[in-house]
C-alpha positions in Angstrom: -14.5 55.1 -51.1 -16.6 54.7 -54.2 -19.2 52.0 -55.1 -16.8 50.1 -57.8 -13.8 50.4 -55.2 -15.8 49.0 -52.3 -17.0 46.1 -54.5 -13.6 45.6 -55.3 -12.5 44.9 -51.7 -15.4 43.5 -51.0 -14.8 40.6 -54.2 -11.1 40.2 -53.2 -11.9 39.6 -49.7 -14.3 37.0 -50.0 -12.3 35.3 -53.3 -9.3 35.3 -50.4 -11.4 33.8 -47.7 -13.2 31.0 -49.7 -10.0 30.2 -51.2 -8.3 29.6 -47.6 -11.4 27.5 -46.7 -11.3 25.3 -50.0 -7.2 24.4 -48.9 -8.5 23.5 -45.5 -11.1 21.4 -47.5 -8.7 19.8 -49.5 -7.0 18.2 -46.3 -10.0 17.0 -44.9 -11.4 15.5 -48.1 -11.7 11.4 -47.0 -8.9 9.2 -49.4 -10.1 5.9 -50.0 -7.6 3.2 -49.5 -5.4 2.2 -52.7 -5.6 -1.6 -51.3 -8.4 -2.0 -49.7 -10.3 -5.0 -47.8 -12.5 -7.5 -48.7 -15.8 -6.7 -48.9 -18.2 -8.5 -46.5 -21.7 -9.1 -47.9 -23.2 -9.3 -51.1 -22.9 -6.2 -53.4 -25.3 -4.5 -55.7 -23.5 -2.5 -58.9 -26.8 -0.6 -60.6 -26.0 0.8 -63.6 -28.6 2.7 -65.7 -28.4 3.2 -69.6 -30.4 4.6 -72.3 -28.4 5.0 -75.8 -25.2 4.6 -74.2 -23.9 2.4 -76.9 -20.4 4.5 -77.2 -20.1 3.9 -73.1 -21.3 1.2 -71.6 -18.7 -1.5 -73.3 -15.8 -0.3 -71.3 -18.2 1.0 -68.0 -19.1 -2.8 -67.8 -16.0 -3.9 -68.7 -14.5 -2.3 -65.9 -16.9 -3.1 -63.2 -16.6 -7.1 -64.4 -12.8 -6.7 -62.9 -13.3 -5.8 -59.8 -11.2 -6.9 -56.8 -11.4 -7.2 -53.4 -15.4 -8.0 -54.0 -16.1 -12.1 -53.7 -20.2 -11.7 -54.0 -21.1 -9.1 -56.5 -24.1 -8.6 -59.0 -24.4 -6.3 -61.8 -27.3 -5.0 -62.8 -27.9 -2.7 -66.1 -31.4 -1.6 -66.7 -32.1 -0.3 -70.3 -34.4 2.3 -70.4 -36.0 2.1 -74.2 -32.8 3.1 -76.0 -33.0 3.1 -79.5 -29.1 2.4 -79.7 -27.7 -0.9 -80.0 -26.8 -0.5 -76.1 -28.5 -3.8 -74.9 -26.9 -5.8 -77.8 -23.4 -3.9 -76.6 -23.9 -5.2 -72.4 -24.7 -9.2 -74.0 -21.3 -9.2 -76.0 -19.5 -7.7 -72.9 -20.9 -9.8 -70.4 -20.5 -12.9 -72.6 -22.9 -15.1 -70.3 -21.3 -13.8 -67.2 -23.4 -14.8 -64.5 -22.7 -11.8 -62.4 -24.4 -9.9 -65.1 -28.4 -9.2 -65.3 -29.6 -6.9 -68.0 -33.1 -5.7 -67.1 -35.5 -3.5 -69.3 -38.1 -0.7 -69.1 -40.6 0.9 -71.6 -39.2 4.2 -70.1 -41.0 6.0 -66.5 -44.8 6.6 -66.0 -46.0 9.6 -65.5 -44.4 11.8 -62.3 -41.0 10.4 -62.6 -37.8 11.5 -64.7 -36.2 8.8 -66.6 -32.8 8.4 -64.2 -34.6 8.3 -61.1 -37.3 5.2 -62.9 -34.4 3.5 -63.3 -32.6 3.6 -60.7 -35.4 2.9 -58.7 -36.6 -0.2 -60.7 -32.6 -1.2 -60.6 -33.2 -0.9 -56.6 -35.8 -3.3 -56.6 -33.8 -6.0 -58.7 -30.7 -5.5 -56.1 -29.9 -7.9 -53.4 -26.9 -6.7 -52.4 -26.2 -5.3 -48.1 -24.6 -1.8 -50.5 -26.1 -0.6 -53.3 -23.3 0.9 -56.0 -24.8 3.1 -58.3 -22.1 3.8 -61.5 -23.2 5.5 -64.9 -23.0 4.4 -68.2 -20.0 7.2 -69.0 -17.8 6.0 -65.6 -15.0 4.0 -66.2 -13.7 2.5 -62.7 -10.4 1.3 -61.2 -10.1 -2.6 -60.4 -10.2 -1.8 -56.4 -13.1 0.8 -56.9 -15.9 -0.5 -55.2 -14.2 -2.1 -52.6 -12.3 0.9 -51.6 -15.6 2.9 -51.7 -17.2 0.6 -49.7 -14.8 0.2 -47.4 -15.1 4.1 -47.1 -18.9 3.7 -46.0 -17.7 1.2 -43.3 -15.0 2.7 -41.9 -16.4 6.3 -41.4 -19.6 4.7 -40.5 -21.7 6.7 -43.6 -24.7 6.0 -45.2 -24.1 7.6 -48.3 -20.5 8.2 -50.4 -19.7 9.4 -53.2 -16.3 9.4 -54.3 -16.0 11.8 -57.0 -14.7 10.7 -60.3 -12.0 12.5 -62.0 -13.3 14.8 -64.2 -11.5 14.3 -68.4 -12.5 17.3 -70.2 -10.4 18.1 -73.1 -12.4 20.4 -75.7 -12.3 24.1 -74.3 -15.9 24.0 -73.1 -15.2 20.9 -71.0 -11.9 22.7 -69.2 -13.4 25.6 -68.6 -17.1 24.2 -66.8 -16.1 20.8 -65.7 -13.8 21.3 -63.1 -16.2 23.6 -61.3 -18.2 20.6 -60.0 -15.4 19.7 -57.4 -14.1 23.6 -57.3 -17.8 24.2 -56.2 -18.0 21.6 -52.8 -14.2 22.2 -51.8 -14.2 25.9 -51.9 -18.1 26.0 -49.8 -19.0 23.3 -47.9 -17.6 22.4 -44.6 -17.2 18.6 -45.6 -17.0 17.2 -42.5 -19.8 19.2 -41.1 -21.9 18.7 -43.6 -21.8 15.2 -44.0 -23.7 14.9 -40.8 -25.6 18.3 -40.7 -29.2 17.5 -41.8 -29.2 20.8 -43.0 -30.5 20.0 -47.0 -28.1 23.3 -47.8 -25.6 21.3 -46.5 -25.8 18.4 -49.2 -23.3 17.6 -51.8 -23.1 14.4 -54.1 -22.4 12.8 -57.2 -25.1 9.9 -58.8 -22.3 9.3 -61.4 -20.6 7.0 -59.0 -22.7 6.2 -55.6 -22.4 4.4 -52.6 -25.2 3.5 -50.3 -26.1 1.1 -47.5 -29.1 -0.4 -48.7 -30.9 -0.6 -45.3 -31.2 3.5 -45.4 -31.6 3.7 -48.8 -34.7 2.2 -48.3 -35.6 4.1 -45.3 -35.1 7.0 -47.0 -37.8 6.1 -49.6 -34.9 5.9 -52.3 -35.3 6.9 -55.2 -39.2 6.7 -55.3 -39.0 9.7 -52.7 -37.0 11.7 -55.7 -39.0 10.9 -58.1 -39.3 14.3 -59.7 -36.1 15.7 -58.9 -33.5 16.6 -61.5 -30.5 16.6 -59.4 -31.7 13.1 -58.1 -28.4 12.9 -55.9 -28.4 15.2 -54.4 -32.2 15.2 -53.2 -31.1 11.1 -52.2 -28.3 12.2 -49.9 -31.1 15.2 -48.2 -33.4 12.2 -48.0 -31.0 9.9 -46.2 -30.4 12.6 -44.0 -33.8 13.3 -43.1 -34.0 10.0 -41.9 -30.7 10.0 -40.1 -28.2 8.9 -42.3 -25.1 10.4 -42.9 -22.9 11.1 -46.1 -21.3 13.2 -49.0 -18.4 13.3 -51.1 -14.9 11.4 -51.4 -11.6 11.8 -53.0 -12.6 9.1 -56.1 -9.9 10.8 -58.2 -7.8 7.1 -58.0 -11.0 5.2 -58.2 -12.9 6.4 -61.3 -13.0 8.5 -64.4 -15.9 10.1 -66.0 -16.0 12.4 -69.4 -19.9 13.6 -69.0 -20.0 15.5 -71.9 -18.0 16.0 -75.6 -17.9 19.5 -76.5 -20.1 22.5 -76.3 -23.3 21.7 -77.2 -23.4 18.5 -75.3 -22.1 20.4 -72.6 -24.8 23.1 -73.0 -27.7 20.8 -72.8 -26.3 18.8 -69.9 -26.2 21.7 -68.0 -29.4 24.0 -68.8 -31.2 20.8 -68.2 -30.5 20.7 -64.6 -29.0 23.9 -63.5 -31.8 26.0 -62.7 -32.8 23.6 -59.6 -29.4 23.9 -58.5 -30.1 26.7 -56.0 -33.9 25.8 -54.7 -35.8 28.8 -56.3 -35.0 32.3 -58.8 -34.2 34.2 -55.9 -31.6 31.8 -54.5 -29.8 31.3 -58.0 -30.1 35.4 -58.3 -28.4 35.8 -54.8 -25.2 32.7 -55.9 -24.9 34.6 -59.2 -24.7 38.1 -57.8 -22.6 37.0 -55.2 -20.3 34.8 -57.8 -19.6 38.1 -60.3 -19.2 39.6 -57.2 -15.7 37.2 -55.7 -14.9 35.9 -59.2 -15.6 38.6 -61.8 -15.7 42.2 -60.5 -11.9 42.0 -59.0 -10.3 40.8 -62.4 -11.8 43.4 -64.0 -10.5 45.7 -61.3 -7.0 44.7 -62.3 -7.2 45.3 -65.4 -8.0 49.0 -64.7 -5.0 48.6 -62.7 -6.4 47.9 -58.8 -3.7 45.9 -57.1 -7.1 44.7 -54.3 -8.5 43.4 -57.3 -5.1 41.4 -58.5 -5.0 40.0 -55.5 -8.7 39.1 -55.6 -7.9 37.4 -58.9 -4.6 35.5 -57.7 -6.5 34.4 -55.1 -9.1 33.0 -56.8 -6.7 31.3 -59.3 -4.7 29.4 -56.4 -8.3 27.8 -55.0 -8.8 26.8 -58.6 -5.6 25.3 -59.0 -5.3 23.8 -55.7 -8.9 21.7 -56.4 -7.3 21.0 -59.9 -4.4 19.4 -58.0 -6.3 17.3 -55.4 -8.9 16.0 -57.4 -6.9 15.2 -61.0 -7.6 18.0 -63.2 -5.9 20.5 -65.3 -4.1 23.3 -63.1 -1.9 25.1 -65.2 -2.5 27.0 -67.4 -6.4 26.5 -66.9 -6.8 27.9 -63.1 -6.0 31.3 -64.5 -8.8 31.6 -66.9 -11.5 31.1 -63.9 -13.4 34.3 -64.4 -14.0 32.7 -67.6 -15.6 29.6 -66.4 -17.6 31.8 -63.9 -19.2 34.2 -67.0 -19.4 30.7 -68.9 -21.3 29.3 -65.6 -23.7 32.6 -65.2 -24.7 32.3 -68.9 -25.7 28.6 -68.3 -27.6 29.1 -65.4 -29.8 32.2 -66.9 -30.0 29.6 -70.1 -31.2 27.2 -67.8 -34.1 29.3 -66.2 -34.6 30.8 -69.7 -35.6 27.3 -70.9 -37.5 26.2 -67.6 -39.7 29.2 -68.2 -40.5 28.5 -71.7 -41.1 24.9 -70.9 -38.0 23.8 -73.6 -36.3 21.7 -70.9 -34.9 18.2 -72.5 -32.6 15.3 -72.4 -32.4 12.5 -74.2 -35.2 12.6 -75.9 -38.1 13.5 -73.4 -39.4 16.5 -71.5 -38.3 17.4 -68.5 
């Protein structure tokens, strides 16, 4: 057997296998409730902005009509935009008194500006559950209290029911629906939502749900200070401490369009992406062994190897079965996955390409 034939089988075999585990995945993956109960306690909604004038109106909008939630406070902290995002939360909120706009001059040195925020927005809370939503999430009217009532009921610290992804230019269908691809296709979700195991960790700051007790055992957001993926380095902090959590089916409860077009995409994603995998020889190892599963047996089959047609089927079913459960585009999208893998590697060796050359920015500031 020669080297290209054993990579081959090697490529369709694992593309089969994680496909079969992202379909047991998809039944375990926790629904919340479409009519939930009433929400006990006071409840904190944090919402950070900074130029999110285009957003906010209909994010805010949306979390002023929720059900289901009798003692709620909203709490938007500004972060020094130069947009007219402040002026856009007063018209909204029109003197609601659930409403509380808070501002900063942007973070002091040692912290990124989401996790500032958050943080200052943590100390304004008084809620039992802290709800953290960004500015681009637009929510259901039973939202938090279904998402709350998933904390409760499973007895988590830390939820985070996944919005469903909208990407409609090219860029967007082809990356975007590889954030909930990625967790249903590797991570044993049960297990990991209680494994300590910081490997074991998947989240989603766009909309998060956390009892504020733990949150603050944890060290919050003050213990993340630093950390790009701030979500995901909250949920390994909560579990260091005990806690428990991960991610939800929020496909009913929330929508989120993160990024319009390419080169929005492209600097959402370099920003971020190289700390995705803990060091360079960990993202080496996950992009080798992605052009392994996702790239080497299409190319097979186009030289005519039924192992690697099968590799590529198979990969195209777990794609189109995590479009399906979690709201995306299946058809005819799930069939250009070794696409959005090449698209993915690209990004990632951007990313580090950046990091190393110190360009890394968003919004304005250095990262």
């Amino acid at each position: 057997m020669n080297v290209w034939r054993a990579l081959t089988w090697a490529g369709s075999a694992a593309a089969t296998a994680l496909t079969a585990h992202s379909l047991l995945n998809a039944r375990a993956l926790r629904t919340p409730a479409l009519d939930p109960p009433s929400v006990p306690g006071r409840v904190s909604v944090l919402v950070p902005v900074r130029d999110e004038e285009d957003r906010i109106g209909a994010c805010l909008t949306s979390l002023l009509d929720q059900v289901a939630l009798p003692d709620y406070e909203v709490v938007v902290l500004d972060d020094a935009s130069t947009d007219r995002t402040p002026e856009v939360v007063g018209a909204v909120a029109g003197g609601d008194p659930r409403v509380r706009l808070v501002r900063t001059e942007g973070p002091p040195a040692g912290w990124l500006g989401k996790t500032h925020a958050c943080h200052l927005l943590s100390r304004h809370a008084t809620g039992e559950v802290l709800v953290f939503v960004d500015a681009d999430v637009v929510l259901a009217p039973h939202a938090v209290a279904a998402a709350v009532d998933l904390l409760h009921r499973f007895d988590l610290d830390v939820v985070c029911p996944y919005p469903r992804q909208l990407a409609l230019s090219w860029s967007e269908r082809l990356v975007q629906p590889l954030l909930q691809w990625s967790w249903l296709t590797t991570l044993p979700l049960r297990h990991a939502e209680v494994s300590p195991r910081p490997s074991l960790a998947a989240a989603n700051g766009q909309f998060l749900v956390a009892d504020a007790a733990t949150y603050r055992r944890a060290g919050g957001h003050e213990a993340v200070r630093a950390e790009v993926l701030d979500d995901i380095a909250l949920l390994r902090a909560v579990k260091a401490v005990g806690g428990r959590g991960g991610v939800a089916d929020g496909t009913a409860l929330a929508t989120c369009r993160m990024y319009r077009g390419w080169t929005d995409l492209r600097a959402g994603y370099t920003k971020s992406l190289w700390s995705a995998f803990g060091s360079r020889p960990a993202a080496l190892a996950v992009g080798a062994g992605l052009a392994l599963t996702y790239l080497v047996p299409p190319a097979a089959a186009l030289g005519g190897s039924g192992v690697g047609a099968v590799g590529y089927l198979a990969a195209a079913v777990g794609r189109y079965a995590a479009a399906e459960r979690t709201g995306g585009r299946s058809v005819p999208d799930a069939f250009a996955h070794p696409f959005s893998i090449a698209v993915l590697l690209g990004l990632l060796a951007d990313s580090w390409r950046l990091r190393d050359r110190g360009d890394l920015t968003w919004k304005g500031r250095s990262l």
